[in-house]
Biopython code that builds the backbone (N, CA, C, O; Angstrom):
import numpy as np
from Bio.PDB.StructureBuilder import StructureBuilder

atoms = [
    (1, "UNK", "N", (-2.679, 143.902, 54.332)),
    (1, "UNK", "CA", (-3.696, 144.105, 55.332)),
    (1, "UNK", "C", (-4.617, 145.228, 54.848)),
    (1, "UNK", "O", (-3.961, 146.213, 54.509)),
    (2, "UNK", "N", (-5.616, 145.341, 54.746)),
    (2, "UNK", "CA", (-6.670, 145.952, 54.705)),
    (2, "UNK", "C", (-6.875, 146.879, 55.540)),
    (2, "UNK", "O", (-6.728, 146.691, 56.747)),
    (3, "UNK", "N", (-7.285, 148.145, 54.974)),
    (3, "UNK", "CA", (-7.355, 149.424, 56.173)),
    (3, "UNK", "C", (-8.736, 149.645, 56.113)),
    (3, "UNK", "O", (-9.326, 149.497, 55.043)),
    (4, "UNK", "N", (-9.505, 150.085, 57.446)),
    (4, "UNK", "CA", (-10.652, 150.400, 57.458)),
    (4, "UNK", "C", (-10.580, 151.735, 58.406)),
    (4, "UNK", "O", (-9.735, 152.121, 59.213)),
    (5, "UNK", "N", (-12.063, 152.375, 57.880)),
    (5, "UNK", "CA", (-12.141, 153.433, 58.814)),
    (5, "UNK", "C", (-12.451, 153.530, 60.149)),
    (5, "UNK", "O", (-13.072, 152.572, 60.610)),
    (6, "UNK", "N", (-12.165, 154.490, 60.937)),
    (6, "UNK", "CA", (-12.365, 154.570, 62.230)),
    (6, "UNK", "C", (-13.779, 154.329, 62.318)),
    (6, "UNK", "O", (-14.173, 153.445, 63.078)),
    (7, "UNK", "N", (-14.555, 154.972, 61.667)),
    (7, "UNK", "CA", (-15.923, 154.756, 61.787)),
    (7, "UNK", "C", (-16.292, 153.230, 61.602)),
    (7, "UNK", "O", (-17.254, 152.895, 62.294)),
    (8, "UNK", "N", (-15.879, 152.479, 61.017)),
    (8, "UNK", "CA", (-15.988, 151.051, 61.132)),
    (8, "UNK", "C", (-15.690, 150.510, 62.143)),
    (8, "UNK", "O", (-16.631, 149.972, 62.726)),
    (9, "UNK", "N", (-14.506, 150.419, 62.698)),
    (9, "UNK", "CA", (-13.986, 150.275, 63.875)),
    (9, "UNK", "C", (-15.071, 150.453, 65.334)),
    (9, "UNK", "O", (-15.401, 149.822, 66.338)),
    (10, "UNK", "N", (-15.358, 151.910, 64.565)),
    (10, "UNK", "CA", (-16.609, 152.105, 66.049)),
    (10, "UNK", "C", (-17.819, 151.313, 66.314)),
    (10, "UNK", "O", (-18.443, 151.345, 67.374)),
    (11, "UNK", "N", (-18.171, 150.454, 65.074)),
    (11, "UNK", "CA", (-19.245, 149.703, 65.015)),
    (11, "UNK", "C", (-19.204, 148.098, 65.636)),
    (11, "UNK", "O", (-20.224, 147.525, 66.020)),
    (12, "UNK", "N", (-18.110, 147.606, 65.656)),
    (12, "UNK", "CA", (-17.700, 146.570, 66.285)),
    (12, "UNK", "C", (-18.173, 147.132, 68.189)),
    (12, "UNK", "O", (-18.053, 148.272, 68.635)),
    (13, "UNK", "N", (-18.708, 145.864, 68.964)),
    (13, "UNK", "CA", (-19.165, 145.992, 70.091)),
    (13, "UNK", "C", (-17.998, 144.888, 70.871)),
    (13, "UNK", "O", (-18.181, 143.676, 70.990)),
    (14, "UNK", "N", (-16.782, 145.649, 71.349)),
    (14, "UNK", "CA", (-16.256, 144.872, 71.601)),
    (14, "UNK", "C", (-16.341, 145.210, 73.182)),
    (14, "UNK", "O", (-16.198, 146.399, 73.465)),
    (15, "UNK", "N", (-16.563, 144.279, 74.268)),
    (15, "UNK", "CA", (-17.453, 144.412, 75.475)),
    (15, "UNK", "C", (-16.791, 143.491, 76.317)),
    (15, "UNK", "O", (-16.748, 142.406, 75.737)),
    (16, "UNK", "N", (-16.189, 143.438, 77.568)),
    (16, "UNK", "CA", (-15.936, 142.898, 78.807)),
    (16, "UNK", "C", (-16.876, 142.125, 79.282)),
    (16, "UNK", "O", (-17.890, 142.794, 79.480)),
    (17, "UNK", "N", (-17.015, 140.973, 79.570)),
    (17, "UNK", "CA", (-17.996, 140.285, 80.294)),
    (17, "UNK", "C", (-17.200, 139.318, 81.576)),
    (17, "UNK", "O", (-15.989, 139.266, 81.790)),
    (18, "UNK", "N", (-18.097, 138.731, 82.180)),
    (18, "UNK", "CA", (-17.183, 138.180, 83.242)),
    (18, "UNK", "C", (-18.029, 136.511, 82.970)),
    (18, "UNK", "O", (-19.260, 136.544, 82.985)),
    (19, "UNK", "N", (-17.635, 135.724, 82.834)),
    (19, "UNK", "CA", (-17.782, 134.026, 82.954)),
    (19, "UNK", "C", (-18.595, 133.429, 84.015)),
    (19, "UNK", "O", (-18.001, 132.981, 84.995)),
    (20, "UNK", "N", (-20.052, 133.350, 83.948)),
    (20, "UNK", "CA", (-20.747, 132.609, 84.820)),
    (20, "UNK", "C", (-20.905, 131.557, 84.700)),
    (20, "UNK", "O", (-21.202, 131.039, 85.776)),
    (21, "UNK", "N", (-20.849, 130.593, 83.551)),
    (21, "UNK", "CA", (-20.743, 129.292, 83.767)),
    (21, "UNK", "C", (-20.023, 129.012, 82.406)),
    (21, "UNK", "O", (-20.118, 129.711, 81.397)),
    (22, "UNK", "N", (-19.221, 127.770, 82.565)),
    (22, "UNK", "CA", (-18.674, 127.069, 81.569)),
    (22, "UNK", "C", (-18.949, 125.770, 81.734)),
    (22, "UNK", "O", (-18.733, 125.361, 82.875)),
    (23, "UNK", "N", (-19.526, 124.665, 80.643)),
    (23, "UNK", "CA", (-19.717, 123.570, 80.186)),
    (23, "UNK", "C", (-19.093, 122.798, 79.247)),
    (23, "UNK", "O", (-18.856, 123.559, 78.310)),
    (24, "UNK", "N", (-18.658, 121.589, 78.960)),
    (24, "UNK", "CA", (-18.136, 120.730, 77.424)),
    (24, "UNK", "C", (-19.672, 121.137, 76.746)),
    (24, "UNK", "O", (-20.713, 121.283, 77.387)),
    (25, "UNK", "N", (-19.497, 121.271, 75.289)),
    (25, "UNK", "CA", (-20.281, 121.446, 74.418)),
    (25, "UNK", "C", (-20.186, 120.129, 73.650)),
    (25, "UNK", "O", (-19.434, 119.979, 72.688)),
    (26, "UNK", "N", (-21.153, 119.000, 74.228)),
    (26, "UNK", "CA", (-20.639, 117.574, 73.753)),
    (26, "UNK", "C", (-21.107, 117.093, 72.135)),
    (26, "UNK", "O", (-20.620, 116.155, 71.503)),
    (27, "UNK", "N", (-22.387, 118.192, 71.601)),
    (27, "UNK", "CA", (-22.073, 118.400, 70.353)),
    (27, "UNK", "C", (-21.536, 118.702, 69.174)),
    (27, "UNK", "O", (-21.864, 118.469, 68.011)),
    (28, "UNK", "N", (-20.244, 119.521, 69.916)),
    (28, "UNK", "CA", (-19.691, 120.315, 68.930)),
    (28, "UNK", "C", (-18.783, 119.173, 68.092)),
    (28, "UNK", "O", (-18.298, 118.106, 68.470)),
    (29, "UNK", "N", (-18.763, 119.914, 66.683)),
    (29, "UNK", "CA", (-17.836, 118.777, 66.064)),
    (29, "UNK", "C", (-16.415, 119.160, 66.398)),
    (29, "UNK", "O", (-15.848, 118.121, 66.058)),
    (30, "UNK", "N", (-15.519, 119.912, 66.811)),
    (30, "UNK", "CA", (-14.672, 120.464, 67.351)),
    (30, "UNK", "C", (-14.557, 120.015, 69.043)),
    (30, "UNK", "O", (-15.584, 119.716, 69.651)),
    (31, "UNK", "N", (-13.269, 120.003, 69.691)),
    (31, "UNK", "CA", (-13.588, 120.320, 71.169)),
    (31, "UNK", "C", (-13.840, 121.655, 71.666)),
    (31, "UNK", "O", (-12.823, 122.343, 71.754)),
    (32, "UNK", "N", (-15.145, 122.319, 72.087)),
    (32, "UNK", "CA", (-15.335, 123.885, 72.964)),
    (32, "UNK", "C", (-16.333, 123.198, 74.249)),
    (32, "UNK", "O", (-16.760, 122.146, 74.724)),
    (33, "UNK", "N", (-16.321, 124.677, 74.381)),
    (33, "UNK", "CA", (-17.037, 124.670, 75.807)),
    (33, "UNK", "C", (-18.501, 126.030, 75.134)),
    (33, "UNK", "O", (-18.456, 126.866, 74.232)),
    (34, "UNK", "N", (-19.617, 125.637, 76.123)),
    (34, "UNK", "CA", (-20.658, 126.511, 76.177)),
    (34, "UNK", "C", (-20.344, 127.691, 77.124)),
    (34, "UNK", "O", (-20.210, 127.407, 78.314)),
    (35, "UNK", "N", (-20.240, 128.691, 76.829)),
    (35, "UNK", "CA", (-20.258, 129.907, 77.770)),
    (35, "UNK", "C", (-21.429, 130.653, 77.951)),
    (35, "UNK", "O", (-22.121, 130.971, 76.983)),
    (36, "UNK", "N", (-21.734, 130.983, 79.178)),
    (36, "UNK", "CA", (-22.784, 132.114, 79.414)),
    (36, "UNK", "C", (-21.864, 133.222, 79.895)),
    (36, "UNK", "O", (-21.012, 132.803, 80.678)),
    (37, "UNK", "N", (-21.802, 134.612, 79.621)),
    (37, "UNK", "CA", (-21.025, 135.457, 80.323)),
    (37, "UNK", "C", (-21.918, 136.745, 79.989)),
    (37, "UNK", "O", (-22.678, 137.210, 79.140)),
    (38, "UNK", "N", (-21.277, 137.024, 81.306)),
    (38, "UNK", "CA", (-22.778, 138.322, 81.964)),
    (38, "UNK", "C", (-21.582, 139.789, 81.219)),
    (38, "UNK", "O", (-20.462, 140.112, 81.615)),
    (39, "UNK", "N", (-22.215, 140.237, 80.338)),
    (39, "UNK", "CA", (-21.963, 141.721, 80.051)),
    (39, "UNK", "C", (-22.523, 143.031, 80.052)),
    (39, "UNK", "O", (-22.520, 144.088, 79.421)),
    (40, "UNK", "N", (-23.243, 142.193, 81.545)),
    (40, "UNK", "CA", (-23.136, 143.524, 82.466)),
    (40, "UNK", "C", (-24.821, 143.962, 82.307)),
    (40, "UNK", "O", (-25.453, 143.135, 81.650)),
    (41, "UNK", "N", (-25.733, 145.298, 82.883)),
    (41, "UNK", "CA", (-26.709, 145.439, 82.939)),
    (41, "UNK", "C", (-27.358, 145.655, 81.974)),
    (41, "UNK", "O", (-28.513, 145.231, 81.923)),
    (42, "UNK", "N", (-26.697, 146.515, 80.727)),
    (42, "UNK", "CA", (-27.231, 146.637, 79.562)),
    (42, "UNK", "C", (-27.249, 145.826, 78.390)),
    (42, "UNK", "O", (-28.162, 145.965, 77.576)),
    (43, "UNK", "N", (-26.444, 145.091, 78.238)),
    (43, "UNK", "CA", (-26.238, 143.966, 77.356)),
    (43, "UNK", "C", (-26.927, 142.396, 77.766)),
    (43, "UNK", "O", (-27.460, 141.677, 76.920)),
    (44, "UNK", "N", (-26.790, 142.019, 79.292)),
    (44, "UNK", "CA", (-26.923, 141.052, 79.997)),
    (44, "UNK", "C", (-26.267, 139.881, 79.784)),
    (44, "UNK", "O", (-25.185, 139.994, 79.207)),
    (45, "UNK", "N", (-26.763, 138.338, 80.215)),
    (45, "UNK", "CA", (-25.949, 137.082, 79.514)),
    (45, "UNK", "C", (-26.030, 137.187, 77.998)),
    (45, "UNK", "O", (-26.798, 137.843, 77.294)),
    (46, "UNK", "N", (-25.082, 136.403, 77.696)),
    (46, "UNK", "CA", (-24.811, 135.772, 76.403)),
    (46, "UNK", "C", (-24.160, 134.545, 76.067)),
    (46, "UNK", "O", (-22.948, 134.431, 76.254)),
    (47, "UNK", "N", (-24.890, 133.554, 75.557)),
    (47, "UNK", "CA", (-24.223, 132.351, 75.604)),
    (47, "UNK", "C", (-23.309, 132.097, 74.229)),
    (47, "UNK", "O", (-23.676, 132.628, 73.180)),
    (48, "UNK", "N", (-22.294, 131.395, 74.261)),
    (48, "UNK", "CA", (-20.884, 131.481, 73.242)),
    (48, "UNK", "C", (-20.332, 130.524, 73.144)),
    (48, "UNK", "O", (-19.816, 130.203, 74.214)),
    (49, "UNK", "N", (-20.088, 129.585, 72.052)),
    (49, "UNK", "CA", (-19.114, 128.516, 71.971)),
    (49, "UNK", "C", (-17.668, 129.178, 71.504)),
    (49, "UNK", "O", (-17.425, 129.971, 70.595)),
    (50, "UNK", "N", (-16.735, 128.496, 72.558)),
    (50, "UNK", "CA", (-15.714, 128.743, 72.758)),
    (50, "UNK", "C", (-14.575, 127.530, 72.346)),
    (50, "UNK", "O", (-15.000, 126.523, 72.913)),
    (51, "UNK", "N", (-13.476, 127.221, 71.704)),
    (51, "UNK", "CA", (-12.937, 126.294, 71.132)),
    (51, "UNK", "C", (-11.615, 126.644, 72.051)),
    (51, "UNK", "O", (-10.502, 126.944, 71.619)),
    (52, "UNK", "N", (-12.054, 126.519, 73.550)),
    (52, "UNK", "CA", (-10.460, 126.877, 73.596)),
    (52, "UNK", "C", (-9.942, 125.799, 75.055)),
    (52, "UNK", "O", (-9.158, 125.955, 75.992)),
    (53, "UNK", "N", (-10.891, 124.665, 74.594)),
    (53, "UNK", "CA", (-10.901, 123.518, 75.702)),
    (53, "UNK", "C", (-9.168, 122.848, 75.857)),
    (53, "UNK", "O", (-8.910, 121.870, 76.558)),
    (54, "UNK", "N", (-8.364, 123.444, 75.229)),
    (54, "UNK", "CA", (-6.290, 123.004, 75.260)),
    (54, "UNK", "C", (-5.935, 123.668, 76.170)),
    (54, "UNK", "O", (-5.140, 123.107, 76.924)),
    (55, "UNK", "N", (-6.435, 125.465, 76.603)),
    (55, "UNK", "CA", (-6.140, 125.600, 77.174)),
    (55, "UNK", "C", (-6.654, 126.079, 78.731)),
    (55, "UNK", "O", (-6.015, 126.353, 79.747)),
    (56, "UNK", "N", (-8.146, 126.046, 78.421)),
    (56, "UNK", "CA", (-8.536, 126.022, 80.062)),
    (56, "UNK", "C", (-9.662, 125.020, 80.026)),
    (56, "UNK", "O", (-10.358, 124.526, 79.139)),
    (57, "UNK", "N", (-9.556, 124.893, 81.542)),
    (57, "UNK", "CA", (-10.814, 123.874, 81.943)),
    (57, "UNK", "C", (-11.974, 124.810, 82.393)),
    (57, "UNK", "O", (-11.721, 125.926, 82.846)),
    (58, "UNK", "N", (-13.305, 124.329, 82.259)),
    (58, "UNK", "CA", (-14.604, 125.142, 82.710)),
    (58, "UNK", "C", (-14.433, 125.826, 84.084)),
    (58, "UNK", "O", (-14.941, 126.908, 84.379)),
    (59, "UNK", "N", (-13.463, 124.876, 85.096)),
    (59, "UNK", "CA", (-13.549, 125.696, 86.256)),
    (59, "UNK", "C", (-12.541, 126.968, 86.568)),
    (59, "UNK", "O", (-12.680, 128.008, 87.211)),
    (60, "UNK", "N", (-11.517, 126.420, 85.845)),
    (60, "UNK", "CA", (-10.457, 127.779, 85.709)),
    (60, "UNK", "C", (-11.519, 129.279, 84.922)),
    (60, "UNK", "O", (-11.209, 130.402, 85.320)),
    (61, "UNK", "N", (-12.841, 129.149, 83.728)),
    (61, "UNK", "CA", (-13.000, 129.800, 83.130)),
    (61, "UNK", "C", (-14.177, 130.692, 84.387)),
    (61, "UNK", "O", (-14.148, 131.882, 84.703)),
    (62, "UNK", "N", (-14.694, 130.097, 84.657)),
    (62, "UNK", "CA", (-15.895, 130.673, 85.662)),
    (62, "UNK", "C", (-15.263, 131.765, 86.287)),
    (62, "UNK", "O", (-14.104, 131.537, 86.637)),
    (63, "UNK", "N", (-15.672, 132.803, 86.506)),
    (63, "UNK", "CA", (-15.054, 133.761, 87.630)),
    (63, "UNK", "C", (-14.225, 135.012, 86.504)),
    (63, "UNK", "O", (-14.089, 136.198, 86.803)),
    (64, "UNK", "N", (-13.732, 134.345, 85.140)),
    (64, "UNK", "CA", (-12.630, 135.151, 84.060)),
    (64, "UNK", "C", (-13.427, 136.275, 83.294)),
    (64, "UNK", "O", (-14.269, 136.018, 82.433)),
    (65, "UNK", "N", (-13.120, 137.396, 83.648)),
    (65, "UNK", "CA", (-13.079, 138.475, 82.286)),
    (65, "UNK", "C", (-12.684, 137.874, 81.005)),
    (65, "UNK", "O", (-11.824, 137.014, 80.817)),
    (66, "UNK", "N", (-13.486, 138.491, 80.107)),
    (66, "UNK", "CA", (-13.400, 137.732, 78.828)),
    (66, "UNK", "C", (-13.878, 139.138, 78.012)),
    (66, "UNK", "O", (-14.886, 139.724, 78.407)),
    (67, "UNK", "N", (-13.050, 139.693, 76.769)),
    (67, "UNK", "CA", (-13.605, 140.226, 75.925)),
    (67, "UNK", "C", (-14.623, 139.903, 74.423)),
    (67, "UNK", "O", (-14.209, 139.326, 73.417)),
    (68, "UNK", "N", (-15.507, 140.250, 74.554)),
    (68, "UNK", "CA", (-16.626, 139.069, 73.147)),
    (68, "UNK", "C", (-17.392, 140.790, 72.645)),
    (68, "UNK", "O", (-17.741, 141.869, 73.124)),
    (69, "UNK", "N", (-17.306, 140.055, 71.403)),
    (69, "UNK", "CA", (-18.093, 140.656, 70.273)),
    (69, "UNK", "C", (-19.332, 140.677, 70.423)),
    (69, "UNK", "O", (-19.755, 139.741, 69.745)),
    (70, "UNK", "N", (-20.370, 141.314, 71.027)),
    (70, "UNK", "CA", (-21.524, 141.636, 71.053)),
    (70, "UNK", "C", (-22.709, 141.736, 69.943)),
    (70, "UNK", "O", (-23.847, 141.269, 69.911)),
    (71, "UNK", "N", (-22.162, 142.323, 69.292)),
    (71, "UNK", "CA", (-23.356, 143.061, 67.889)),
    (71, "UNK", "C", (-23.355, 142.396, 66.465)),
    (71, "UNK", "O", (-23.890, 142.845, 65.452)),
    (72, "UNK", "N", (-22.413, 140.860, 66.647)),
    (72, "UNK", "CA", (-22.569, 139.956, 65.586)),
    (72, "UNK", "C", (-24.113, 139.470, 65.653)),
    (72, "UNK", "O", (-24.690, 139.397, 66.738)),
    (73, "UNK", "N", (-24.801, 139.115, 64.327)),
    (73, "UNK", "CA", (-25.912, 138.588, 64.283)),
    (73, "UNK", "C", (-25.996, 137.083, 64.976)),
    (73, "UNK", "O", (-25.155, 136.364, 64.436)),
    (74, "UNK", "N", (-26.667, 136.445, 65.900)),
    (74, "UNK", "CA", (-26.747, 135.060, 66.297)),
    (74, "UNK", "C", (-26.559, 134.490, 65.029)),
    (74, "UNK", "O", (-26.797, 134.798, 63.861)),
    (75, "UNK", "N", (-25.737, 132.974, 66.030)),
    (75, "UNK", "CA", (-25.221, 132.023, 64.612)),
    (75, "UNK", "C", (-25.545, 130.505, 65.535)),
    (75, "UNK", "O", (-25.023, 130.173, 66.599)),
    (76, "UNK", "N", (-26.562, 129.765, 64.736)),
    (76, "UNK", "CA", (-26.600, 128.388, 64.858)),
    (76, "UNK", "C", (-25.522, 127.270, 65.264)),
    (76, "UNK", "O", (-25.556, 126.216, 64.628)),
    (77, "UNK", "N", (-24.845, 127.382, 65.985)),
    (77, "UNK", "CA", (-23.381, 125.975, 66.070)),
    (77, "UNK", "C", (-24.171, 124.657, 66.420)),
    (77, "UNK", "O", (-24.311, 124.500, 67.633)),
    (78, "UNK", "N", (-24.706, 123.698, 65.642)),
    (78, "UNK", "CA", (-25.440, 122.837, 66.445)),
    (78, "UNK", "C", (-26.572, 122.802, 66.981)),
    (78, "UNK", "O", (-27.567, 122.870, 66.261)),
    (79, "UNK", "N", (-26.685, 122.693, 68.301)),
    (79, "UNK", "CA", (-27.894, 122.594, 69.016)),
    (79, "UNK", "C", (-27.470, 124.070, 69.740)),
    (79, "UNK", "O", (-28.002, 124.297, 70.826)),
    (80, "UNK", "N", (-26.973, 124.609, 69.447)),
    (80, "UNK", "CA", (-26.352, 125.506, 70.335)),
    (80, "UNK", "C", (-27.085, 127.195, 69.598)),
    (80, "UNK", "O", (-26.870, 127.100, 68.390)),
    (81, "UNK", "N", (-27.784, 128.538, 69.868)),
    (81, "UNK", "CA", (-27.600, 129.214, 69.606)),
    (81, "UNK", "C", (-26.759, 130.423, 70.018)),
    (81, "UNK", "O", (-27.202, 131.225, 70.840)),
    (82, "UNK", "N", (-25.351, 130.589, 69.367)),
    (82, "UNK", "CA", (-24.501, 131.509, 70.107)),
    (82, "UNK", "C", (-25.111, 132.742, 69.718)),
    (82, "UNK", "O", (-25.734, 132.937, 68.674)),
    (83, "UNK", "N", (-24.856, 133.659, 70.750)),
    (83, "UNK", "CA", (-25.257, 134.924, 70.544)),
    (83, "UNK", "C", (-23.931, 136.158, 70.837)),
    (83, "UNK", "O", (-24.057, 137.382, 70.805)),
    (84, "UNK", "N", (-22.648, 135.333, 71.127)),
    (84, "UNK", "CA", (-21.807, 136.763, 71.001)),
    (84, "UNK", "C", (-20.462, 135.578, 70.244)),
    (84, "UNK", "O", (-20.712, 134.479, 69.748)),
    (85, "UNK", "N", (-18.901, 136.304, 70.381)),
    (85, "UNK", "CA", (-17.817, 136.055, 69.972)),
    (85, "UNK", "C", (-16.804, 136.105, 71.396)),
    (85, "UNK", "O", (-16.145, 137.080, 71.757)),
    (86, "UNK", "N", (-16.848, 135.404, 71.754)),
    (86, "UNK", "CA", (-15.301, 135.090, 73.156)),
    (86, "UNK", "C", (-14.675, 135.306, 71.574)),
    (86, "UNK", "O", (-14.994, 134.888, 70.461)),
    (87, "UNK", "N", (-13.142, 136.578, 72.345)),
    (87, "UNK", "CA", (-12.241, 136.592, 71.411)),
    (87, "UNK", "C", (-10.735, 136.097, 72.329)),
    (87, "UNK", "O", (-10.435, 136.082, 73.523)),
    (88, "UNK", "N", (-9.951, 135.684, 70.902)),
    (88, "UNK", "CA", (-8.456, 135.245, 71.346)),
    (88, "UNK", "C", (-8.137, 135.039, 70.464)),
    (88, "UNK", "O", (-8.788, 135.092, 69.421)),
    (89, "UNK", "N", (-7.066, 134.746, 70.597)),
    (89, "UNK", "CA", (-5.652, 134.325, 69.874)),
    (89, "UNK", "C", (-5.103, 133.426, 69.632)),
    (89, "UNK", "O", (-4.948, 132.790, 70.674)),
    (90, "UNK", "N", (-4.420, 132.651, 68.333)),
    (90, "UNK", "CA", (-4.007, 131.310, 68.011)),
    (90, "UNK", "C", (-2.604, 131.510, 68.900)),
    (90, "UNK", "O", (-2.114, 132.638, 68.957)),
    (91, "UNK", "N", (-2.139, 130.690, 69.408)),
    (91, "UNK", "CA", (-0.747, 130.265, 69.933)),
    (91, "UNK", "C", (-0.200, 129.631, 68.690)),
    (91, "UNK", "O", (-0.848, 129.489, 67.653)),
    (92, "UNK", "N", (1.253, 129.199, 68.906)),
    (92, "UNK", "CA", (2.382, 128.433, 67.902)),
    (92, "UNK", "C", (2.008, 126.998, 68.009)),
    (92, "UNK", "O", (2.439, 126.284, 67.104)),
    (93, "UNK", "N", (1.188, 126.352, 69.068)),
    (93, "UNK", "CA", (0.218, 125.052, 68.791)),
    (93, "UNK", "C", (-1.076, 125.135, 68.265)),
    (93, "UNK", "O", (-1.853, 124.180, 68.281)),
    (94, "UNK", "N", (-1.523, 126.982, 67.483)),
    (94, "UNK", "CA", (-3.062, 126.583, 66.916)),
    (94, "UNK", "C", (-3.808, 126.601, 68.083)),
    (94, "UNK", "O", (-4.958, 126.371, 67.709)),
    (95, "UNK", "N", (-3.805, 126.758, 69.400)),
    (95, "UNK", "CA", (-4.769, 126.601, 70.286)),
    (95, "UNK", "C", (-4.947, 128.097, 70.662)),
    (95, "UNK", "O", (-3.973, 128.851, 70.673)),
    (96, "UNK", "N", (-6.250, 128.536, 70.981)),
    (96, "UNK", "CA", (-6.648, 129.394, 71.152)),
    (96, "UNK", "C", (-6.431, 130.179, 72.679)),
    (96, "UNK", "O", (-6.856, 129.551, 73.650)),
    (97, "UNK", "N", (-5.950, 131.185, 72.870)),
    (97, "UNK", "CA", (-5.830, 131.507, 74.296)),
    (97, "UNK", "C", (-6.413, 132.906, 74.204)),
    (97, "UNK", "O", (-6.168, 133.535, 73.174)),
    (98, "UNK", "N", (-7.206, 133.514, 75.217)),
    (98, "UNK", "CA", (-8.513, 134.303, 75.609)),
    (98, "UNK", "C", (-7.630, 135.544, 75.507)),
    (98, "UNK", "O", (-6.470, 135.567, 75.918)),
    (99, "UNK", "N", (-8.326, 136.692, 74.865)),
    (99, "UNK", "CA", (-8.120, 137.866, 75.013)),
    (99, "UNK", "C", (-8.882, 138.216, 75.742)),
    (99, "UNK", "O", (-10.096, 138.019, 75.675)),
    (100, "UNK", "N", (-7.891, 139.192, 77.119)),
    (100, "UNK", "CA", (-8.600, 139.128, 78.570)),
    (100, "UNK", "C", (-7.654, 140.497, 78.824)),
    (100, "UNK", "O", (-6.491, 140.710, 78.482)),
    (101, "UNK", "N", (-8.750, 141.464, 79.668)),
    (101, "UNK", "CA", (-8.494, 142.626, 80.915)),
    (101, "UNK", "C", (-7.007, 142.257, 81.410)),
    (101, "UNK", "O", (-6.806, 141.047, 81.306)),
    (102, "UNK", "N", (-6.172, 142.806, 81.798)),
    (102, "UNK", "CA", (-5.395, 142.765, 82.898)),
    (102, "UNK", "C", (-4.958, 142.726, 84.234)),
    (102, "UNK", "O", (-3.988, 142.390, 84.913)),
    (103, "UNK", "N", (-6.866, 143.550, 84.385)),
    (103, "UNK", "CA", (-6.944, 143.936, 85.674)),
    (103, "UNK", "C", (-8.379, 144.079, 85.436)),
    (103, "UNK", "O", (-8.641, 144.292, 84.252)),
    (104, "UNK", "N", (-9.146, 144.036, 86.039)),
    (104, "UNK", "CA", (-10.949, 143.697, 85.984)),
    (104, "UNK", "C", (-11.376, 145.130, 85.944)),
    (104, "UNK", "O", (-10.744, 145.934, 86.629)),
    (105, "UNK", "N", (-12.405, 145.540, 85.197)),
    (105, "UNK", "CA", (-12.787, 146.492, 84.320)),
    (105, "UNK", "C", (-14.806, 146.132, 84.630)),
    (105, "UNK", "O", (-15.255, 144.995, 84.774)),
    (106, "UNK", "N", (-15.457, 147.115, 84.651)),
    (106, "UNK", "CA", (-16.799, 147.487, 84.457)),
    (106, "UNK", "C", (-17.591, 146.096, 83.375)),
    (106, "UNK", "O", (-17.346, 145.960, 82.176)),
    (107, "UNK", "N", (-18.344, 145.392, 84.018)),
    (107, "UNK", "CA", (-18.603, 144.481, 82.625)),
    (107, "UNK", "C", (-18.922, 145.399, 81.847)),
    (107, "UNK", "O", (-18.990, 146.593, 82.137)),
    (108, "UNK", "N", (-19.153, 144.871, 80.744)),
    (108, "UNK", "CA", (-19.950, 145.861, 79.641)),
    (108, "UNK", "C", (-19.079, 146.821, 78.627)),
    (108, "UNK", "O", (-19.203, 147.176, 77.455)),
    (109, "UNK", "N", (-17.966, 147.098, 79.872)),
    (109, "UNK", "CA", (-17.428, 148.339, 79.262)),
    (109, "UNK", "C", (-16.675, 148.190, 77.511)),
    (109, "UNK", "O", (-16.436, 147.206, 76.811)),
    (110, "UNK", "N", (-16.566, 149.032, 77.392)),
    (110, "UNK", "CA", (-16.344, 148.758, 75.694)),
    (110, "UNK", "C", (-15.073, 149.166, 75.521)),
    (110, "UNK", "O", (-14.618, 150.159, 76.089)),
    (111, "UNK", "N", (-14.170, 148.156, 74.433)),
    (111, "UNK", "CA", (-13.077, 148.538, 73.854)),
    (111, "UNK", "C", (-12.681, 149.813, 73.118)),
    (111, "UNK", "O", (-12.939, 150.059, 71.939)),
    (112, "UNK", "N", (-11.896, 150.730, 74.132)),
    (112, "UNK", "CA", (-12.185, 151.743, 72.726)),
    (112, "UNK", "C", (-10.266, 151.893, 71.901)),
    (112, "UNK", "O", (-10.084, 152.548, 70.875)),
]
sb = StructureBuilder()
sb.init_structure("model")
sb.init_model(0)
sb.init_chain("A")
sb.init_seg("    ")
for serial, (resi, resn, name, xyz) in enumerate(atoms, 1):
    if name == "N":
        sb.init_residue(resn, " ", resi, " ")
    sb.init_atom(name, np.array(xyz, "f"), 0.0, 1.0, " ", f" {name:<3s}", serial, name[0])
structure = sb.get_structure()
């Protein structure tokens, strides 16, 4: 594993948002969903393809804290321009499950 400095570490925008809408992303060559999730007043929406349609449905996602990477450069998926990173975790089936708050937190607020 690779060690990096704290100061690197600090540069990552890792940010709380909360799930205002979820959609099938019927382009994707993969199964995801389109996310918009509000991170809050200073950051605002951000829309995100998310590959994690095994384990939730759009309506379970609406309403969810979600932690996403902010300060990645936009990336083309398709017809789609994402502008942040929904983060998670592979399970022992490869399916992705959401790295999420415990307890609901400030959107915006940052991982420290």
């Amino acid at each position: 594993m690779e060690t990096i400095a704290w100061d690197d570490f600090m540069k990552v925008e890792l940010r709380v948002g909360r799930v205002i809408s979820a959609e099938v992303f019927a382009e994707a060559r993969r199964p995801a969903y389109v996310l918009h999730v509000d991170y809050g007043p200073e950051i605002g929406i951000k829309k995100s393809s998310a590959q994690i349609t095994h384990q939730y449905t759009p309506e379970e996602l609406v309403g969810r804290q979600v932690v996403g990477v902010v300060n990645f450069p936009k990336k083309q998926i398709g017809p789609l321009m994402s502008e942040a990173l929904v983060t998670g975790f592979h399970n022992e089936a490869n399916e992705v499950v959401l790295c999420v708050p415990d307890k609901d937190v400030p959107l915006g607020a940052k991982l420290l």
